[in-house]
N, C-alpha and C positions, 0 to 999 in steps of 0.2 A: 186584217186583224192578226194573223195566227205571224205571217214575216213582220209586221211591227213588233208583236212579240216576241220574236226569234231574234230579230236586233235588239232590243234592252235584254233579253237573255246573254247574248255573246256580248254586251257592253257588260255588264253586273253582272259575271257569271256567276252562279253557283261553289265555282271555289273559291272565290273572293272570298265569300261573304262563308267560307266553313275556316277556309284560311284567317280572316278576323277573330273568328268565334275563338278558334285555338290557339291566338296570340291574345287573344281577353283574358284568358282562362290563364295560360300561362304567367300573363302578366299580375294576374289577380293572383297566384299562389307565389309569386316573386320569385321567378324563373327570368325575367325580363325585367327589365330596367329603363325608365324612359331615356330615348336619347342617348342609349346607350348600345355594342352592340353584341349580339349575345351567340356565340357558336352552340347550333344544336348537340354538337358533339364534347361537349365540356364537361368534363366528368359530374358535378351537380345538378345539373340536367338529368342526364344519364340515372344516378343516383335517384333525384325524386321519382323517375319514371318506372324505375323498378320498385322501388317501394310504394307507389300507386296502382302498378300489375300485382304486386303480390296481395296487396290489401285486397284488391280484386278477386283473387283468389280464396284467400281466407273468407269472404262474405259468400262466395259460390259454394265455398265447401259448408257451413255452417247453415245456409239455407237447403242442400244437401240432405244433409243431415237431420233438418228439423222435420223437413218431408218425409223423409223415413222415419223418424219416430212418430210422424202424425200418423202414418197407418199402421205402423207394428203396436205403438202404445199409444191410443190417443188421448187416453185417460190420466194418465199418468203426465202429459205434458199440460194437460188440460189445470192439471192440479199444481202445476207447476210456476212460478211469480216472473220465471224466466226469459218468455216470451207473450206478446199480446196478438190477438187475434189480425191485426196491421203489420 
C-alpha cells in the first residue's frame, strides 16, 4: 500500500499540482494568456507582484495596528464603525 502510494505520489507530485494552482491564479488575475507564452520576468509581471507584496504589507501593518489598539484602547475601537469583530 504505502509503495503504491509512493508511485502515484512521484507520478502526480505535489508540485504539479501547487505549480497548477499558481498558473490558475496567475491566469485568473491575467498575468497569463491562453496559448500564449508568458516570461516570469516581464516587467508586468514583476509589476503586479510587487504590488501584491506591498498590498500584503499594508494589511499586516493595519491588522498590527488594530491589535495594538485592541489592548491599549479597547473601548474606544469598540465605539468605533471602523472595524467589525471578523
Amino acid at each position: 500500500m504505502l509503495s503504491e502510494f509512493r508511485d502515484r505520489l512521484i507520478a502526480h507530485g505535489p508540485e504539479q499540482q501547487i505549480l497548477d494552482a499558481i498558473l490558475a491564479q496567475c491566469s485568473k488575475r491575467g498575468l497569463l494568456r491562453a496559448g500564449g507564452r508568458a516570461r516570469t520576468d516581464s516587467t508586468h509581471v514583476i509589476a503586479c507582484i510587487r504590488d501584491l507584496n506591498r498590498l500584503e504589507f499594508v494589511t499586516e501593518t493595519m491588522r498590527c495596528a488594530l491589535e495594538a489598539l485592541a489592548v491599549a484602547a479597547p473601548a474606544w475601537l469598540a465605539g468605533t464603525d471602523a472595524v467589525n469583530a471578523d
